[in-house]
SELUM-813665 format. One record per residue: residue in three letters; x, y, z of N, C-alpha, C in turn. Coordinates in steps of 0.1 Angstrom, whole numbers, plus 5000, padded with zeros to 4 digits. Last residue first. Example, Ala and Ser with C-alpha at 12.3 -4.5 7.8 and 13.67 -1.06 7.14 Angstrom:
2
SER512849785071513749895071512950005079 ALA513249435078512349555078513249675078 
This chain:
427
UNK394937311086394537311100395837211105 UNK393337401059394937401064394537431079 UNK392237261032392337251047393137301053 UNK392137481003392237351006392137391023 UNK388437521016389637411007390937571005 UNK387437561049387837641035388637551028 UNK386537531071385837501065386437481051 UNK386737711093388337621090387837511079 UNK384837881095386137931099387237851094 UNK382637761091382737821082384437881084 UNK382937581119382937561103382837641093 UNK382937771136384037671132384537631119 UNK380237811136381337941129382637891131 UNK379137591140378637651127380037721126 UNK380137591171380237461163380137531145 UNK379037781178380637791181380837721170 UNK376437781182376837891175379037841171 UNK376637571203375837501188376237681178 UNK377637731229378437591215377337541203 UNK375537911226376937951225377537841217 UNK373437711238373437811227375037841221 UNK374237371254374137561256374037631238 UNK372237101254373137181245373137321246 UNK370336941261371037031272372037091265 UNK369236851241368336931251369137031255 UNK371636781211370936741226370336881231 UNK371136761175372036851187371136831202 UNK371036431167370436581166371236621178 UNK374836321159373336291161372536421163 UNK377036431156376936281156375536231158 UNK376836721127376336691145376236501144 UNK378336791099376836741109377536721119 UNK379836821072379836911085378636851088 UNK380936591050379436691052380036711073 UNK383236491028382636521037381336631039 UNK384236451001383736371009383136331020 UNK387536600999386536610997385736501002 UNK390136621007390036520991388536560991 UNK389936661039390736661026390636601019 UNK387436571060387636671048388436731036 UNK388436441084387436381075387136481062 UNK390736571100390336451095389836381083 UNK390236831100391536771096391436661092 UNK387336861109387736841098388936801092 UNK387636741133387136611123387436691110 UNK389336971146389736791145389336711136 UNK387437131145388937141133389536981137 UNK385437111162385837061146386637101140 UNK387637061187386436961180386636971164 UNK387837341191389137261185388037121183 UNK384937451190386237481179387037381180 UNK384537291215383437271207384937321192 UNK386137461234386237271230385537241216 UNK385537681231386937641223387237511228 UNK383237631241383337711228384437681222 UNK383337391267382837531262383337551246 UNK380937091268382437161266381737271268 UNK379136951270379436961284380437101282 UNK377636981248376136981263377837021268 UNK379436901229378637001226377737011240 UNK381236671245381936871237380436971234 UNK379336471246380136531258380436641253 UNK377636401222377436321238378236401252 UNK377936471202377036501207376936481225 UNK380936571181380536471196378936561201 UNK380136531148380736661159379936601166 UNK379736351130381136311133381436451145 UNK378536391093378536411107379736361118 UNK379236181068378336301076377936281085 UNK381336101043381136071057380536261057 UNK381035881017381036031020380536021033 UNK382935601004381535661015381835821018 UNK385235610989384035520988382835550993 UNK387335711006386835740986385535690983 UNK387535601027387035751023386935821012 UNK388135371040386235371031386235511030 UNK390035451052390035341047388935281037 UNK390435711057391535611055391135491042 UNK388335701073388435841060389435731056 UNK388435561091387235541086387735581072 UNK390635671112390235531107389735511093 UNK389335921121390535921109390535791101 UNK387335851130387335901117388235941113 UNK386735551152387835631148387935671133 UNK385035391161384535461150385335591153 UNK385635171180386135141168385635301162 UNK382535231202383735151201384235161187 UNK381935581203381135471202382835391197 UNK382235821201382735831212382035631211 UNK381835941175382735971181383235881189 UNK379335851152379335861162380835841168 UNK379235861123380335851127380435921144 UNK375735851114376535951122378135961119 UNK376435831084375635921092375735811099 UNK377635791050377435681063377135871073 UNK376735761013376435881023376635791038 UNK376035520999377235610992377235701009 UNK374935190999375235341003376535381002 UNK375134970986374735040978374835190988 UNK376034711001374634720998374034810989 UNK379034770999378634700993376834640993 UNK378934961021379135011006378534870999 UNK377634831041377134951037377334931023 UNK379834631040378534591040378134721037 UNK382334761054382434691039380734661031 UNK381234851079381434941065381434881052 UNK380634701099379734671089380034761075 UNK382634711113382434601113381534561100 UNK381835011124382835001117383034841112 UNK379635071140379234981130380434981123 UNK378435191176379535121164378935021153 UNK376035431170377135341176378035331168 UNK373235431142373935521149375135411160 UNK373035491112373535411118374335421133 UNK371735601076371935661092372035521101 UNK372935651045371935531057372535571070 UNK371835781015372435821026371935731034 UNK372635810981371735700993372435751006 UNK372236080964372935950970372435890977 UNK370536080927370636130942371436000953 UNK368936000909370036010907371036040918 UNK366535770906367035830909368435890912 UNK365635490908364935610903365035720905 UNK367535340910367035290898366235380894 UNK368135360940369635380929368835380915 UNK365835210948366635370952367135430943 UNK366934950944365334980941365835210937 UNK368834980957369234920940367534990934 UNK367834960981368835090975369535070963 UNK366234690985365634830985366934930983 UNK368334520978367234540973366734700970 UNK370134531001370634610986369434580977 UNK368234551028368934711022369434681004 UNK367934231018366834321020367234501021 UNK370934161029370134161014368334241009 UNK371434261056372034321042371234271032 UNK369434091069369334261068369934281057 UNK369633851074368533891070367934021059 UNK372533741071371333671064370633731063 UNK374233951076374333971064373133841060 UNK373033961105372934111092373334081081 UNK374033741114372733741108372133881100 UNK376833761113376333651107374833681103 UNK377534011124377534041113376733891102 UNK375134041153376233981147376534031128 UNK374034351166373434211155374734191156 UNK374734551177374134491185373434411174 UNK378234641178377034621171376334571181 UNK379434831204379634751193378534661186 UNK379135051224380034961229380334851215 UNK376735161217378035251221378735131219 UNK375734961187375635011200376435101204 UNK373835001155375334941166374935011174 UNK372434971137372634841142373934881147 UNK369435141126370135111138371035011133 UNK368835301099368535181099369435091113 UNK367635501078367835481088367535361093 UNK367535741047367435551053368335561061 UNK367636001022367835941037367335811038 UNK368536080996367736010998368535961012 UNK370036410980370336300986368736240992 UNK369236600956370436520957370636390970 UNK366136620938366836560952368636540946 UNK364236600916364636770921366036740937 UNK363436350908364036470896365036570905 UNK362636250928363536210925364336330915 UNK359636330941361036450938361836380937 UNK357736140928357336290929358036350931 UNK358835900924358135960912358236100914 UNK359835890950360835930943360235950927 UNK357335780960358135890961358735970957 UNK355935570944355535700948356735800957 UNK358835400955358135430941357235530943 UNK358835440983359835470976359635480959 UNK356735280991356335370992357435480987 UNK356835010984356335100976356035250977 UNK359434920995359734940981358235050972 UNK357934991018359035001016359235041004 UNK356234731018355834881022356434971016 UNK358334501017357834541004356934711010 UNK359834541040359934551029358934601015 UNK358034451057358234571060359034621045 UNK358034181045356434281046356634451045 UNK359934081049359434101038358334141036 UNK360134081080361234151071360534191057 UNK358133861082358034011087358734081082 UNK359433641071358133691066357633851069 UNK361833581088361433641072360833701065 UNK360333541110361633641111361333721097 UNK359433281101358833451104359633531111 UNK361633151098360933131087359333281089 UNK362933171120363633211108362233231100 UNK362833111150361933151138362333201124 UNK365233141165364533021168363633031157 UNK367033341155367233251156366333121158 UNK365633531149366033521137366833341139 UNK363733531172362933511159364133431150 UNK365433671192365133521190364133451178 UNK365233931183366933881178366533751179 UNK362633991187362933981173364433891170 UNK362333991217361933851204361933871194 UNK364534151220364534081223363933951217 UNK362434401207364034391206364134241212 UNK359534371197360234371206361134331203 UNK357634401166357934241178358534241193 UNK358034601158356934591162356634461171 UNK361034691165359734791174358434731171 UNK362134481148362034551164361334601175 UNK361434551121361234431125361034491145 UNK362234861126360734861123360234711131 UNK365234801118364334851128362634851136 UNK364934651100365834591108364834641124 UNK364034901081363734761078363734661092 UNK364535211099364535121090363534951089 UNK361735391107362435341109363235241101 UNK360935581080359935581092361835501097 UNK361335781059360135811061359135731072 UNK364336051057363435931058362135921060 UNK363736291031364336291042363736131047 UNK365636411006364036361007364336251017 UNK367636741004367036601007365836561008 UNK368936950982367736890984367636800989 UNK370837220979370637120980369537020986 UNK369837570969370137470976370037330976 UNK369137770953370137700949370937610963 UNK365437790947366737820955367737760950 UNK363737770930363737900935364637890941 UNK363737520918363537630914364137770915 UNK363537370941364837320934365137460923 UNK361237450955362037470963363737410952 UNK359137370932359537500939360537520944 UNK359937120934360337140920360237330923 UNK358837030959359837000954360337070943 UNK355837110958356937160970358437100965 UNK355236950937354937080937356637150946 UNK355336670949356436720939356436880935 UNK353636700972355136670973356136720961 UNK351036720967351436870973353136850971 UNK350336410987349936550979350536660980 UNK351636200996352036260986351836370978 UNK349436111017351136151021351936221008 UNK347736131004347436181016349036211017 UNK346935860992347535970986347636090993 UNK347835591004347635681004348035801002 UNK350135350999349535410984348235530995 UNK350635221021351535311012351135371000 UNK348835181052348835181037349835291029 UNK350134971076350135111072349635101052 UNK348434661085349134771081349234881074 UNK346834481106346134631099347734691095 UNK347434171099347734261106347134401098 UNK346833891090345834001092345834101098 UNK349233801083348533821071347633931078 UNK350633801111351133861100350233911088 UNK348633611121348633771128349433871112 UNK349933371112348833411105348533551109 UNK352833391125352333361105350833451105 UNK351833531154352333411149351933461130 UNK352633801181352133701168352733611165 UNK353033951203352833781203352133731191 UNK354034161195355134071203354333921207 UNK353234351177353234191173354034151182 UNK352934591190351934491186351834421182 UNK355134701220354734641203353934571203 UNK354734971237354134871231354434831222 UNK356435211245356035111254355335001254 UNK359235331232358435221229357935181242 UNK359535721243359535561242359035441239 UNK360236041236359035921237359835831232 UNK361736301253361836171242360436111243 UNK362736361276363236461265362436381257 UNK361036211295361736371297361536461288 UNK358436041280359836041288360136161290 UNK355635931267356636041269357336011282 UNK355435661243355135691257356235801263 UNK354135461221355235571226354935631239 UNK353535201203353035271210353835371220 UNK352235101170353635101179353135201189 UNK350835081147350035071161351335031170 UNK352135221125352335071129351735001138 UNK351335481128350235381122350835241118 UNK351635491167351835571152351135481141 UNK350235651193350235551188350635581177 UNK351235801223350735851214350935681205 UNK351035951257351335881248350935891233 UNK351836041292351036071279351836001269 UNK350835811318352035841307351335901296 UNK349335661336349035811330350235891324 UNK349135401335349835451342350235621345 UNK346735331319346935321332348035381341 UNK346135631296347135541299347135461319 UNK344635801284344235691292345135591297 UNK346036021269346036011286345935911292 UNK347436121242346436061247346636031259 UNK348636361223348936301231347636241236 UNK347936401186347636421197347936331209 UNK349636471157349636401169349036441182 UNK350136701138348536631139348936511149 UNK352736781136351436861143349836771145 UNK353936581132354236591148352836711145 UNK352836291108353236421111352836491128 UNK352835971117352236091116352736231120 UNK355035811103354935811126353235931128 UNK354635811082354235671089353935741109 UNK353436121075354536041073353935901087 UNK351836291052351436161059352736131064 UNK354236381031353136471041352636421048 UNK357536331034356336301031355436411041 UNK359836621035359136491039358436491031 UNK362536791025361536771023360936601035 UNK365237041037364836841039363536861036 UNK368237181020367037191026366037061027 UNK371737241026370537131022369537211033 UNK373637361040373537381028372437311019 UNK374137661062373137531057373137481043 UNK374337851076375037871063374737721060 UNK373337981098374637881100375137831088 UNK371538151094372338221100373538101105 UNK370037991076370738101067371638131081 UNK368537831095369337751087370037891076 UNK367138041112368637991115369237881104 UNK365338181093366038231093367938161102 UNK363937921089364937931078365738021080 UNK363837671114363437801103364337821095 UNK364137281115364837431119363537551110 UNK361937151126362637181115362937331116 UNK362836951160362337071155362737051136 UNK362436641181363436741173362336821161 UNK361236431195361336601196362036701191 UNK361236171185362536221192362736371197 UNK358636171183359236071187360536151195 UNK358036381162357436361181358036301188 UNK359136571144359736421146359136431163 UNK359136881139359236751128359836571135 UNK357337071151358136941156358436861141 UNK358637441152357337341144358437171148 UNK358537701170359137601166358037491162 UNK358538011158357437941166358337801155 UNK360338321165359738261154359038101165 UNK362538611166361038551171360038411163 UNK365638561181364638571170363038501174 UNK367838601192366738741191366038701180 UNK369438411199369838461184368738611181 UNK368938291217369738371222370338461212 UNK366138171213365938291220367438381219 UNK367037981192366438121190366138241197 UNK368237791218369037901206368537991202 UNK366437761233367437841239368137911229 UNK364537641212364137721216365537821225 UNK366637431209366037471195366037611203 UNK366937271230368137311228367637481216 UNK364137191232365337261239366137341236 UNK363537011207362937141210363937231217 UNK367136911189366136881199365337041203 UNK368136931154368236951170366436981177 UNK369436721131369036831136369136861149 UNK370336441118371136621119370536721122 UNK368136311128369336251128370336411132 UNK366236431099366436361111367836281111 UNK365736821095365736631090365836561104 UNK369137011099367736971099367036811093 UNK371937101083371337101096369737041096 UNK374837091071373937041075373237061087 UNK377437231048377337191059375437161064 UNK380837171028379137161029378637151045 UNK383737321032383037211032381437271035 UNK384137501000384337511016383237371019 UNK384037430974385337610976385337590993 UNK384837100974384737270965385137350972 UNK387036840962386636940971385937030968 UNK385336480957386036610952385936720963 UNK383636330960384936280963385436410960 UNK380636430955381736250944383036290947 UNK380236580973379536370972379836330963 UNK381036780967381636700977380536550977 UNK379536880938381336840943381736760956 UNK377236900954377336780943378736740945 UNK377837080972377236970977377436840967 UNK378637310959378737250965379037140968 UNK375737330942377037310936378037260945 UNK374337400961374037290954375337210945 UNK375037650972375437500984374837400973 UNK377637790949375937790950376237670962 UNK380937860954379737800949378537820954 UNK383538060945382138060954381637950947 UNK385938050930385938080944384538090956 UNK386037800908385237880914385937920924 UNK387237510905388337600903387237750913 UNK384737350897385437320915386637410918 UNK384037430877383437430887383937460896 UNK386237320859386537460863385437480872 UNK385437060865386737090869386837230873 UNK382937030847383337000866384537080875 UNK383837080821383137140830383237190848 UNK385636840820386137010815385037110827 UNK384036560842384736640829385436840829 UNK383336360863384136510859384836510853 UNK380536170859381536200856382436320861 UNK377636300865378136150866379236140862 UNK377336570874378436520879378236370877 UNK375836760858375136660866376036570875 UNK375337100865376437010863375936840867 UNK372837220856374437300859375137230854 UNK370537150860371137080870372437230871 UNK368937240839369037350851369937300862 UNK369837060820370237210816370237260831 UNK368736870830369836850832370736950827 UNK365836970826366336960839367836930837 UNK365637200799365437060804366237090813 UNK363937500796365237460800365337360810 UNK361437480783362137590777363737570785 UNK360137400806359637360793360937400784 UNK360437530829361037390829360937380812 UNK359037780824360037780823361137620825 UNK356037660825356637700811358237720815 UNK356037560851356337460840356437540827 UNK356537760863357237750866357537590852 UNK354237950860355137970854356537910853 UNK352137770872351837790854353337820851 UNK352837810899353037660891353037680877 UNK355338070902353838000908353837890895 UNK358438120919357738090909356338030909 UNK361138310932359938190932359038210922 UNK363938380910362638410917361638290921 UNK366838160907365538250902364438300910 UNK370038040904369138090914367838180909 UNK372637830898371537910892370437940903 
């Protein structure tokens, strides 16, 4: 279903007059009569779509992604492409940290996109237009601080941790640490508006995109990688306490959230590191003491207000930890980084491919920067042969599309996919 935009008076008399599970279409907690002839269509809406392929089913062509974090792409790369596409338009940062752009709209239409990504308005790292770089840096790195008082420091392409602020706390630093407030309303104004317009007026699919580092993560960057992994060992007892802080933030900043576009969202982002190129970088002994029970918390929390999938971003190897995913509560795994130990997606589809909807999986690291055009094509007819029959897949990039990414292969990559995209697969 697709309507005119709509201004707010008109938009709640027309909600009034056709309840949300009327405007859904199809709610898909089941497939019934309905569903079926849905997924018979030779076109779908990308919402329609999108629903069919996140419960395992196929629709008319696989879904595909671009923007947010994780699946988008870097300034660079950003700006070479619009230049090479003739379009005039002014790149907006959605993420300082990693410099990646929100796409426009006229390139999320000219690759056939099928999700559109909301944020918070406040978001923890602070939104990339209200960051100001700062100078005083003794070493005159421009830099910037986010409201964890984590401290970043520009690199080439990137900014880097060059401060945590609890690398020498103790228990009581914990109590009187200045943390981020989750009940400012600052980050929420304006959210469900922008949400219920944009579910309205388009028939696109909806994410509500992450809103800082994971749990695991966060522990890390504010203690340092190093004395966090010896925390869990030599400090359990504030190892814990820190987990359960970032936590609870967490749980409330996901209640005001999901109050405001749970209704209008198909998927909920969570990002949450734990593998390396080479293979995790936790043991599974202490992800399943610290980490895993604190994710099925908070994505039962998730799952409770709202209908939408849990999607958890993980970048390396984490094949070790699949069973754990599903069994914490994610439905959606992001990346299926390629070129990282074990994370063979044929493997993957095989074996957790009824169970996890796999997104992304097109090599960031070598075919898209190094290949040409008909590496980048035979690429994704590879993952789709792979990861797309029976449905359960999403077309993404193994991470945001890189700096050095030529134009041509990020065009190659899209018209791939719409080229061998098509149910059924025949590649």
């Amino acid at each position: 279903m697709r309507i005119a935009l709509l201004d707010s008076n008109k938009l709640k008399s027309y909600e009034s007059h056709f309840p949300h599970d009327q405007l859904l279409g199809v709610k898909l907690e089941r497939v019934g009569p309905y569903e079926e002839k849905l997924m018979e269509k030779e076109k779908m809406t990308p919402r329609e779509r999108v629903r069919v392929a996140l419960h395992h089913k196929e629709p008319d062509r696989v879904p595909i992604d671009l923007g947010g974090c994780e699946s988008s792409i870097h300034l660079g790369a950003y700006e070479h492409l619009t230049t090479n596409l003739g379009l005039d338009v002014r790149p907006r940062l959605y993420d300082k940290m990693e410099q990646i752009v929100a796409p426009d709209e006229e390139v999320l239409q000219f690759v056939k996109a099928d999700f559109r990504h909301i944020v918070l308005k406040k978001g923890f790292w602070l939104l990339a237009e209200d960051v100001e770089d700062r100078h005083d840096d003794p070493s005159g790195r421009p830099y910037f601080i986010d409201e964890w008082g984590i401290k970043w420091g520009k690199s080439q392409y990137y900014y880097d941790m060059i401060y945590h602020p609890l690398e020498e706390a103790d228990m009581e630093d914990l109590e009187d640490y200045d943390w981020p407030d989750p009940s400012d309303p600052e980050r929420y104004e304006g959210l469900r508006e922008e949400a219920k317009q944009l579910y309205y007026s388009t028939d696109y699919a909806i994410v509500a995109d992450e809103i800082f580092g994971g749990i695991f993560e966060c522990a890390q960057w504010l203690r340092g990688f190093e004395k966090f992994t010896m925390d869990m060992y030599k400090r359990p007892e504030f190892a814990t306490a820190l987990l359960d802080k970032i936590l609870e933030i967490y749980l409330s900043v996901y209640d005001r959230y999901l109050r405001e576009v749970g209704d209008y969202i198909e998927v909920v982002k969570f990002a949450d590191d734990v593998g390396a190129q080479g293979g995790p970088f936790i043991s599974p002994v202490l992800l399943r003491k610290y980490i895993k029970p604190r994710w099925t918390k908070l994505y039962k929390f998730i799952h409770d207000k709202t209908r939408a999938r849990l999607y958890h971003h993980s970048c390396g190897s984490v094949y070790v930890f699949l069973e754990d995913f599903i069994e914490a509560g994610v439905d959606i795994l992001n990346p299926i980084q390629p070129r990282a130990a074990m994370m063979n997606i044929e493997n993957i589809k095989r074996e957790v491919g009824n169970r996890l909807v796999l997104h992304g999986g097109i090599d960031v690291q070598r075919v898209l920067p190094f290949g040409t055009p008909t590496d980048v094509e035979n690429e994704v007819k590879r993952v789709l042969k792979a990861a797309a029959p029976g449905g359960g897949y999403v077309l993404a990039c193994s991470h945001n599309i890189q700096a050095d990414t030529p134009p041509e292969n990020i065009v190659a990559m899209f018209k791939a996919g719409l080229a061998y995209g098509n149910y059924p697969i025949r590649i």
